[in-house]
C-alpha positions as CSV (number, residue, x, y, z in Angstrom):
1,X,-23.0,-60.2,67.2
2,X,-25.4,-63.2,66.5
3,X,-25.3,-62.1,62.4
4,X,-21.3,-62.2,62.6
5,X,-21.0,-65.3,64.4
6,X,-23.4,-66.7,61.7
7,X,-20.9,-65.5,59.4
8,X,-17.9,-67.1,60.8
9,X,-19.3,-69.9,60.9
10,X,-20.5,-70.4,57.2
11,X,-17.5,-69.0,56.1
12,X,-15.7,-71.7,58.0
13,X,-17.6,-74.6,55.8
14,X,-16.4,-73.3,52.8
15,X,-13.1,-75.1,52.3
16,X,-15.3,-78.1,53.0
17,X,-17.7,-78.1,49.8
18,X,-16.4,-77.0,45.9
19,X,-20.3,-76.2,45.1
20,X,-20.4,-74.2,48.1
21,X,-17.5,-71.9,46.8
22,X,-18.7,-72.0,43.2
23,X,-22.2,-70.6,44.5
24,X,-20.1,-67.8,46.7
25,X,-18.4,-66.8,43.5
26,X,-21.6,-67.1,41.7
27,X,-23.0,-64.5,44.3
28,X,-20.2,-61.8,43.5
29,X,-22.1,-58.8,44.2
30,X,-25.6,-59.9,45.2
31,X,-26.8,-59.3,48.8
32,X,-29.5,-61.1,51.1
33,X,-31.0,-58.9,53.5
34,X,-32.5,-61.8,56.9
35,X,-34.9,-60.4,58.9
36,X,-35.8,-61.9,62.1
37,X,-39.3,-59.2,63.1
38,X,-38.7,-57.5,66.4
39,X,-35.4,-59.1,66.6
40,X,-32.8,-58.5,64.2
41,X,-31.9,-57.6,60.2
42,X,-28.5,-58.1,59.0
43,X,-27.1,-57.9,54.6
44,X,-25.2,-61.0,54.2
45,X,-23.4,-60.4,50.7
46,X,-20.5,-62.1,48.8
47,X,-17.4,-60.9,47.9
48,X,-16.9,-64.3,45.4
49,X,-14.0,-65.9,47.9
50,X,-16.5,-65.5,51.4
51,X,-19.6,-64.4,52.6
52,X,-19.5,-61.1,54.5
53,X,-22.0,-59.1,57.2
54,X,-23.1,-55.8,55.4
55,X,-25.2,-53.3,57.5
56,X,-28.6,-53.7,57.9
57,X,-29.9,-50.8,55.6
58,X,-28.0,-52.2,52.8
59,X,-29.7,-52.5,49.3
60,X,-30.5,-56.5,49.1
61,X,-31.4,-58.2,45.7
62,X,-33.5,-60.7,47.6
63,X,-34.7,-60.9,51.3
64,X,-36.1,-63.5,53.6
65,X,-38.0,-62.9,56.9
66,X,-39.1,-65.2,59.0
67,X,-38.4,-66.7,63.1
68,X,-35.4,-67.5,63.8
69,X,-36.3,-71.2,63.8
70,X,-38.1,-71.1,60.9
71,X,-35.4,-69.3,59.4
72,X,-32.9,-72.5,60.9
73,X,-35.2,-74.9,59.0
74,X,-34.3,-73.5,55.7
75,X,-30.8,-75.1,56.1
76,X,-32.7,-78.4,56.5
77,X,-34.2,-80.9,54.4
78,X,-38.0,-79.5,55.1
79,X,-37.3,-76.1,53.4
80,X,-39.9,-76.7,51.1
81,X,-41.9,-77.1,54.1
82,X,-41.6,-74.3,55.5
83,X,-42.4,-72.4,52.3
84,X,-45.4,-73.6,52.2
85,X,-47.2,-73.0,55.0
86,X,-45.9,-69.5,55.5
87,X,-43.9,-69.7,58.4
88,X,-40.7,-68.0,56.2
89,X,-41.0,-65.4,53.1
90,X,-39.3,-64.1,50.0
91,X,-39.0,-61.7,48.3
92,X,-37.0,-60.1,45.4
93,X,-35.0,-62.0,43.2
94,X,-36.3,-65.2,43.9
95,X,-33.1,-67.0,41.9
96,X,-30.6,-65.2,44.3
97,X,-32.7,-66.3,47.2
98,X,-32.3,-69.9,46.1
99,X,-29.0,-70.0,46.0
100,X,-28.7,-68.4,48.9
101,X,-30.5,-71.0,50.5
102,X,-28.8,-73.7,48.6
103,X,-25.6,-72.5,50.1
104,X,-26.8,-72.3,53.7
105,X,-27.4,-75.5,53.4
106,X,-24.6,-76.9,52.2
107,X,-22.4,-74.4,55.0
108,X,-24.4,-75.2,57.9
109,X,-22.2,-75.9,60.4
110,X,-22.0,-79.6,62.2
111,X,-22.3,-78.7,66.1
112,X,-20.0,-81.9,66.8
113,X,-17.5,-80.4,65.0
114,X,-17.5,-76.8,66.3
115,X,-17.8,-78.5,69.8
116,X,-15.0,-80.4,69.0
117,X,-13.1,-76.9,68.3
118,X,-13.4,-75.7,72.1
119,X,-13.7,-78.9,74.1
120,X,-11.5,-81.3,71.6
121,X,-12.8,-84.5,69.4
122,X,-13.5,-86.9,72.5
123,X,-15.6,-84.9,74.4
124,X,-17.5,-83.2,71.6
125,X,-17.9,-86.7,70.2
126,X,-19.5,-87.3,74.0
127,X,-21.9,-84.6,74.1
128,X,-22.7,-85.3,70.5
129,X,-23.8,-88.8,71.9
130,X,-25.8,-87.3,74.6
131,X,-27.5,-85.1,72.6
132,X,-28.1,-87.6,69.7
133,X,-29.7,-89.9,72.9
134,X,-31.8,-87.4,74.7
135,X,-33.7,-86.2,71.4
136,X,-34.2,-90.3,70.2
137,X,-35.4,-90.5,74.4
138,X,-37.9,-87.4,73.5
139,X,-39.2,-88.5,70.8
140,X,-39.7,-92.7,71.5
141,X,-41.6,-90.6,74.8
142,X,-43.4,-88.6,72.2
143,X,-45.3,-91.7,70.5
144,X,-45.4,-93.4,73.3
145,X,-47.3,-90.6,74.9
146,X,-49.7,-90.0,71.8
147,X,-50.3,-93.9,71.5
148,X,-51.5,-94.2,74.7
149,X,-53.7,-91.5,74.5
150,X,-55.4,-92.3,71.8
151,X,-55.8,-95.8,73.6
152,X,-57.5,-94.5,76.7
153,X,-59.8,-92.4,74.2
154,X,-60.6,-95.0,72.5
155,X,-61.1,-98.0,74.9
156,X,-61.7,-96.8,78.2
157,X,-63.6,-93.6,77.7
158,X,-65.1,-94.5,74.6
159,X,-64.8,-91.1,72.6
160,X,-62.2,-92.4,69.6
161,X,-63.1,-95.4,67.9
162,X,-60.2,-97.9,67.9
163,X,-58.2,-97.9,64.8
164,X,-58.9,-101.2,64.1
165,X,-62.7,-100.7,64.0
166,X,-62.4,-98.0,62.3
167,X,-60.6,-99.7,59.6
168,X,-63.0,-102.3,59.5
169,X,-66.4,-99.7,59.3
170,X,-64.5,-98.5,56.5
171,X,-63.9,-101.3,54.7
172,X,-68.0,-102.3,55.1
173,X,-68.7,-98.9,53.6
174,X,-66.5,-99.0,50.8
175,X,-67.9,-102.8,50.0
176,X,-71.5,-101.5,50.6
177,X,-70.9,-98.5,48.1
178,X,-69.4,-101.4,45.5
179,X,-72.6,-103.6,45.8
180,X,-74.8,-100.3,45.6
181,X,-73.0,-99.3,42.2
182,X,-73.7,-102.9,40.8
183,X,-77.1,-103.3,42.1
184,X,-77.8,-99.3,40.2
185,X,-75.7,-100.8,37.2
186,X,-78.4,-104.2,36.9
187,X,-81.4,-102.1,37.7
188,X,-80.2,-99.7,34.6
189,X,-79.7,-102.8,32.2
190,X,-83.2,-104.1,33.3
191,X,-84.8,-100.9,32.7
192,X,-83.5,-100.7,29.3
193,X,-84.0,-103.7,28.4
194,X,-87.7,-103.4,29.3
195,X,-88.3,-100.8,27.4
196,X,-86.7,-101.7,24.3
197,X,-89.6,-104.1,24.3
């Protein structure tokens, strides 16, 4: 249920992007198998016009496994991210995976808009707003949160040094290390100078 949903739903954002249906025609053929461990696995394939929901078995030219948040992310703009520290993997035909990927990203859905499809444009558009709010609210409490941590570790029970001290001790050791170099750069010049006498 959650794999054909998923397909309805990117199918929906093709009319929306001509790179997005040049990739799906691209595709003719090719199949992605998504594995979520313990939770689901699901062929999503292309028929060149839309993508469709194969069986799970189904020979797949590439396949990506991963959480299902992780697996999210790769729609996003931290993909790359994600790569790298492990948290998704590929593999097979790593060029089919990509444009997989590539068109999950340009498909994935806008929640406004899908919202909008059930509850209409104003109160979508509302809730959109909300949401929008509460996650700018969580994360302004976020760093406000860490900042004053880090302030009561640092100044009242004295285990972090303040970042401005720091800053300054750092500053005295990198001009220390400059005046050491020179002071080992004169005493090499006097040394051969004395014994080229």
């Amino acid at each position: 249920m959650f794999a054909a949903t998923l397909v309805q739903l990117l199918n929906r954002g093709l009319g929306r992007s001509p790179r997005a249906r040049q990739l799906t025609a691209e595709l003719t053929g090719k199949r992605l198998a998504v594995i979520m461990p313990e939770v689901t696995r699901f062929t999503l394939a292309s028929n060149g016009a839309t993508l469709v929901l194969e069986g799970a078995d189904a020979a797949a030219d590439a396949s990506v496994s991963g959480g299902a948040l992780s697996l999210l992310a790769l729609a996003g703009p931290a993909a790359q991210a994600v790569l790298q520290r492990g948290a998704v993997t590929l593999s097979g035909d790593t060029e089919v995976a990509e444009k997989f990927r590539e068109l999950a990203q340009l498909l994935r859905p806008d929640p406004e808009e899908e919202l909008s499809l059930l509850l209409g444009d104003v109160s979508a558009h509302q809730l959109g707003r909300l949401a929008r709010g509460a996650r700018e609210l969580g994360r302004r409490a976020a760093h406000t949160t860490l900042q004053n941590l880090a302030e009561y570790l640092g100044h009242e029970r004295g285990e972090l040094v303040p970042r401005n001290e720091g800053e300054q001790f750092l500053r005295g050791v990198d001009a220390l290390r400059e005046n050491t170099d020179r002071l080992q750069a004169r005493l090499e010049l006097l040394a051969r100078r004395r014994g080229a006498c």
